[in-house]
N, C-alpha and C positions, 0 to 999 in steps of 0.2 A: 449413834454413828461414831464418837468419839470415842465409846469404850471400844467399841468395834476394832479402829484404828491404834489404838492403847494397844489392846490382846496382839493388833497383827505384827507391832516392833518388837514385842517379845517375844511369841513364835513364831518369827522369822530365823533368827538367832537362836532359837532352841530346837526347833528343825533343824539347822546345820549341826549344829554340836552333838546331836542325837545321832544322827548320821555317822558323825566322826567314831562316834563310841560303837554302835554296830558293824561300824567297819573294819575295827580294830580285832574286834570279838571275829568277825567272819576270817580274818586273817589266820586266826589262833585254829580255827574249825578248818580247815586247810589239811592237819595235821589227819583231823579223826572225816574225810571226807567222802570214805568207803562205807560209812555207816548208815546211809541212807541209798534209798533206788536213786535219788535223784543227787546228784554231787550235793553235798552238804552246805559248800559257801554260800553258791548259789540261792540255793531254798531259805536258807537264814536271809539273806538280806532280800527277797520278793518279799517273805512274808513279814520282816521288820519295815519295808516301805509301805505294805498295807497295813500294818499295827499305826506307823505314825500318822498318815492319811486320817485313819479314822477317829485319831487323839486328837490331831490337827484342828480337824473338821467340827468334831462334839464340842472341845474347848472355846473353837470362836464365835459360840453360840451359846454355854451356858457360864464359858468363864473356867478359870483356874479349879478343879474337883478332886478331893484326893482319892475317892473312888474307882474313878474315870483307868490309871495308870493300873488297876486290880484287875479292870472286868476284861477288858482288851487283849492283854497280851493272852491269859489264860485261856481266852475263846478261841482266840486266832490260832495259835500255835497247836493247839489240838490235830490240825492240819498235817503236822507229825507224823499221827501215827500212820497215815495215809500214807504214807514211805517206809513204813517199816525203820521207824527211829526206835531208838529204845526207852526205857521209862527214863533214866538218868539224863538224857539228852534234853528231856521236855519241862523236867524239872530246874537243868541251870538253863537254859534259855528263856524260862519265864521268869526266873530270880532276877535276872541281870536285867531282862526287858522292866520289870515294875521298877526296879534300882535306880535306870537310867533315866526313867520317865518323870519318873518325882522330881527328882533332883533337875532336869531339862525343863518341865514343864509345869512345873508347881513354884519354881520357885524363880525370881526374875536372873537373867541374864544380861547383869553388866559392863560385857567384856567386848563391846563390840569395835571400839576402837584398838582393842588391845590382841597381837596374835597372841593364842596360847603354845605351846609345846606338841601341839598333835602331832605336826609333822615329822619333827626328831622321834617322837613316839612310835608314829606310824613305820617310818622306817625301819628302826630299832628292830619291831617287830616282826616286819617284814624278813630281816636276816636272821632272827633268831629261830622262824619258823623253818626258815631254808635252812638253815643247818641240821635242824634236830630232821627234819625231813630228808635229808641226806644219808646222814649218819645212820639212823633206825631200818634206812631204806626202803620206803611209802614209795610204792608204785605210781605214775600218773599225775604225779600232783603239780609239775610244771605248770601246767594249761590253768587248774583253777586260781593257783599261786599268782600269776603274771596277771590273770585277767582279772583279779580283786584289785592289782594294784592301778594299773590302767585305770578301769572303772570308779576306784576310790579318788583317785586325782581328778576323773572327772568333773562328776560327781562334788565332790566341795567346790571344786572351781566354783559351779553352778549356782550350789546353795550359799557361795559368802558372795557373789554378786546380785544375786534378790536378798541376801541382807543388807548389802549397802543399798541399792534401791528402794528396800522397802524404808528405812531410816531417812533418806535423803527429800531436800525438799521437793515435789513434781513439780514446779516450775521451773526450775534452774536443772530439771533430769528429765532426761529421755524417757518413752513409754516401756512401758513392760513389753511390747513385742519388738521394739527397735534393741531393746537390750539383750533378746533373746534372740533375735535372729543376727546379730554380732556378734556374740558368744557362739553361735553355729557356723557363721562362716570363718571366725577364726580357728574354730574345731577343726573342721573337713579343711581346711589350709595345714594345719601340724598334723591331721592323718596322711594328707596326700604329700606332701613334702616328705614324711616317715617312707611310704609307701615308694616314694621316686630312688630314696637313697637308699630300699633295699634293696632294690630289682638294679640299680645302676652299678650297687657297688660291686658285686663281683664281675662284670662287665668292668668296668675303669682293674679290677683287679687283673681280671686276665690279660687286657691290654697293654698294663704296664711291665705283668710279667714275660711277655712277648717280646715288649722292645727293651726291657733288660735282657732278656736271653743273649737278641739280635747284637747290642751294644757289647756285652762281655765277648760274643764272639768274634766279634771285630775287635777289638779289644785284647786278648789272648795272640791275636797273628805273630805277633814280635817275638813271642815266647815260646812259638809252636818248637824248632830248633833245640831250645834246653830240653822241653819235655820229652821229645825224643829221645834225646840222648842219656836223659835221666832211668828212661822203660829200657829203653838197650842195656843197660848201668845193674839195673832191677833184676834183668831177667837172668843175668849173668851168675846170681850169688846164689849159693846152694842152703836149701832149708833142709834142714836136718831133719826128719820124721821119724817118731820111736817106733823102734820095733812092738815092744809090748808095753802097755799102756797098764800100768798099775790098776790092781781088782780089788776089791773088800772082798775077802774070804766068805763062802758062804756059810758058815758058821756065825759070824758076824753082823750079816743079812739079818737070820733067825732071829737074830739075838734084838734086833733095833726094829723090828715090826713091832713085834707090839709094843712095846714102849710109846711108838707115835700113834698107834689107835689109843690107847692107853692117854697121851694128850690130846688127841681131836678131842674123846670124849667129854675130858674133863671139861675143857672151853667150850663143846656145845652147850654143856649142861647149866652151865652160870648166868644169870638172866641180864647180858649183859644191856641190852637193849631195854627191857623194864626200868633198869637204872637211868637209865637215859631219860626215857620219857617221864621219871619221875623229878626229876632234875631239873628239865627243863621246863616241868610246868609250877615246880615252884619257882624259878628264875622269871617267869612269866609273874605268877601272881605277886612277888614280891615288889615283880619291877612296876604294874600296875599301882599297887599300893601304897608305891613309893610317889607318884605322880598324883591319885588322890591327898594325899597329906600334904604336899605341897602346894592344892590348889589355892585361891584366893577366897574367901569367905564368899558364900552365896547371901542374898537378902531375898527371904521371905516375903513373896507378894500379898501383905495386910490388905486388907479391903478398904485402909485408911488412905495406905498408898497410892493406890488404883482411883479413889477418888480424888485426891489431890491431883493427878495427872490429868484424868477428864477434866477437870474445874482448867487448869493451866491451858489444855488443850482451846475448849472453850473461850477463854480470856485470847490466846491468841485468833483465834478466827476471828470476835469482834475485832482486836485489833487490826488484822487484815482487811475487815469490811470497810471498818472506816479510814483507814489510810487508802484504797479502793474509793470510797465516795471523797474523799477530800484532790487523788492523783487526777483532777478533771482537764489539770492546765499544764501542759510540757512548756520547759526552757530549752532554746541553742544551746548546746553544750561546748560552740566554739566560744562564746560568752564567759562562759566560766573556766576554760585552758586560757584565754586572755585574763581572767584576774589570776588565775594562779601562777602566770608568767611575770605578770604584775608583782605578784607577792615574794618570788626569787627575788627579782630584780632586787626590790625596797630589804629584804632581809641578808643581801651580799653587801647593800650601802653600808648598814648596821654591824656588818660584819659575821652575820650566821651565816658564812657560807656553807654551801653543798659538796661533798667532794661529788666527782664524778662517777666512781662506782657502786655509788650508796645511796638506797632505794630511799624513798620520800617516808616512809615508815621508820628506817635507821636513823635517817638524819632528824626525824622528831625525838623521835626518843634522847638523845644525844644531845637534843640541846632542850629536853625538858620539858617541851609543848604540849602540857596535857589537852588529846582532844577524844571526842568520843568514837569509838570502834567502826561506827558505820561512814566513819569521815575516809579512811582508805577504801572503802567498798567503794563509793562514791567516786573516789577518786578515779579507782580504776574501769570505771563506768563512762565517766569524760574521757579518760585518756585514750583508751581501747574501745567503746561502746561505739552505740547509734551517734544519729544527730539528734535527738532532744533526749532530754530527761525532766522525771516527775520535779514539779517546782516544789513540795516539800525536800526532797532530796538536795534539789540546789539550795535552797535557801538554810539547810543544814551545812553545806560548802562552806556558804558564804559566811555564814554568822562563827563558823569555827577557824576561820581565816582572819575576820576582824576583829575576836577575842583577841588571840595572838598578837595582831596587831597595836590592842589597849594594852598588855598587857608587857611587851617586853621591845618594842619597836617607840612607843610614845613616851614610854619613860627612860628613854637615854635620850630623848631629845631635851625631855625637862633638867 
């Protein structure tokens, strides 16, 4: 049960990151999304959610395989030809799918308190694809374009909230379905809120443009008077119209046709668009490759590793059982905000006073009172908590109150 749990904080966090990188990819496939019956982003990322599903699935059952990342993509994505992809298509989408899988899921994922760069990434890309899509002029591709990014934001949103979940202690965390179903209603609140300010704004637009009409024309009365007499003023001046209106000789005519077929020609014929696309997809793979080399070193999950962690995991659950079988007796916790009002008190005689903006964390530090880490947990359990706590905890309080005490309170009496 503990490798079990082992396997699921690491792909929890390898799932998202997997995600982030097929997202990036389906961005790029935007460009080439005529190439398929079915739009191209689209079918990329169904069938990369059912490649990781089933890597997911196999891995937290037999463990980290480097096989596993071989067999999958090249089965699934066969799926391909069933849309009339080409061979070149099914060749780098299974490169990149085994590439991304190794490195996600073979090897541990670090980074979970740390953001990485996706989203500058993601963006990045996002505008570099709408440009060259512009430029080349790709029919159609607004719709796929907007709705990968949409769905990409979702989407992570999602998956780095079940990796904090999954990482976080379940006593002190809400369940998996309370976590899900607040992530959905804050969803449908920023669709429908979207959805209110699209349909209202041009309403509020016309409206306003109404009662500025209304306003300028009220507004103008003072002025009707000049402008009159400005059009009377106007109408008055004579505009001279030419008689004959300067010609290019038709000899001249003859002469400058072909010359500008003679230039269409030329500019059809230059590939100037090829250029393009060759351009921007080494700008592409450069700027990728730029972002791999900058990553943080990966750590290989040894089998050495992976037992050390179960063994820890282990060691903490007995630790949990028996601080469990010892937590049989609660303390008043008004009890212990009386000794620690005690303890100001006697430490302002001595002269450690508190300033008033400075948390009881600052003001130790400050004046050097080494105590142990779970003594602010505690703290903030009396202060803010129920009415009892476990009497190991208090008695942790207490005993780290009265060191203090021997320690810098009794010898300036001696």
């Amino acid at each position: 049960m503990n490798e079990v749990l082992s396997l699921k904080m690491v792909q929890a966090e390898s799932l998202g990151k997997y995600l982030q990188d097929i997202w990036i990819i389906a961005l790029v496939s935007v460009i080439f999304h005529q190439e398929t019956n079915i739009v191209l982003p689209f079918l990329w990322i169904i069938l990369q959610i059912f490649i990781v599903s089933c890597v997911q699935i196999i891995m937290s059952k037999t463990g980290p395989r480097p096989i596993i990342p071989y067999i999958v993509p090249m089965s699934v994505l066969l799926i391909l030809f069933l849309f009339n992809s080409p061979l070149w298509l099914y060749i780098i989408g299974t490169g990149i799918s085994i590439w991304r899988l190794q490195i996600r899921f073979n090897k541990i994922q670090d980074e979970q308190s740390v953001e990485s760069n996706y989203h500058l990434s993601f963006f990045l890309v996002f505008l570099v694809v709408h440009f060259i899509c512009l430029i080349i002029g790709i029919e159609d591709y607004i719709f796929p374009l907007y709705s990968i990014v949409i769905l990409g934001i979702v989407i992570q949103g999602a998956t780095r909230l079940y990796a904090v979940w999954i990482s976080t202690n379940k006593q002190n965390s809400a369940s998996l379905s309370h976590v899900a179903g607040g992530f959905s209603i804050g969803l449908v609140f920023v669709v429908g809120l979207s959805m209110l300010v699209y349909f209202t704004i041009p309403l509020l637009r016309t409206g306003f443009g109404f009662l500025l009409g209304k306003v300028m024309t009220i507004a103008i009365i003072p002025f009707v008077p000049l402008l009159e007499y400005l059009d009377k003023l106007l109408n008055k001046l004579e505009i001279k119209i030419p008689e004959e209106m300067e010609r290019i000789p038709s000899e001249e005519q003859t002469e400058l046709e072909p010359q500008e077929v003679v230039s269409e020609t030329l500019g059809g014929a230059f590939p100037f668009e090829l250029i393009f696309i060759v351009l921007a997809i080494l700008a592409i793979i450069l700027f990728l490759r730029f972002l791999m080399k900058n990553k943080p070193d990966e750590l290989i999950a040894e089998p050495s590793v992976i037992h050390y962690l179960n063994k820890e995991l282990e060691d903490q659950k007995e630790e949990h059982e028996h601080i469990g079988q010892q937590s049989l007796y609660k303390v008043d916790t008004s009890l212990l905000r009386e000794k620690y009002q005690q303890f100001e008190v006697e430490a302002s005689f001595y002269t450690y006073n508190r300033a008033k903006s400075e948390t009881v964390r600052d003001w130790f530090r400050r004046m050097e009172w080494g105590v142990q880490d779970e003594f602010f947990q505690v703290y903030e359990e009396v202060r803010y908590g129920g009415q009892t706590i476990s009497s190991e905890k208090a008695q942790l309080f207490q005993t780290n109150l009265e060191t203090i005490k021997k320690e810098f309170f009794f010898e300036k009496d001696v």
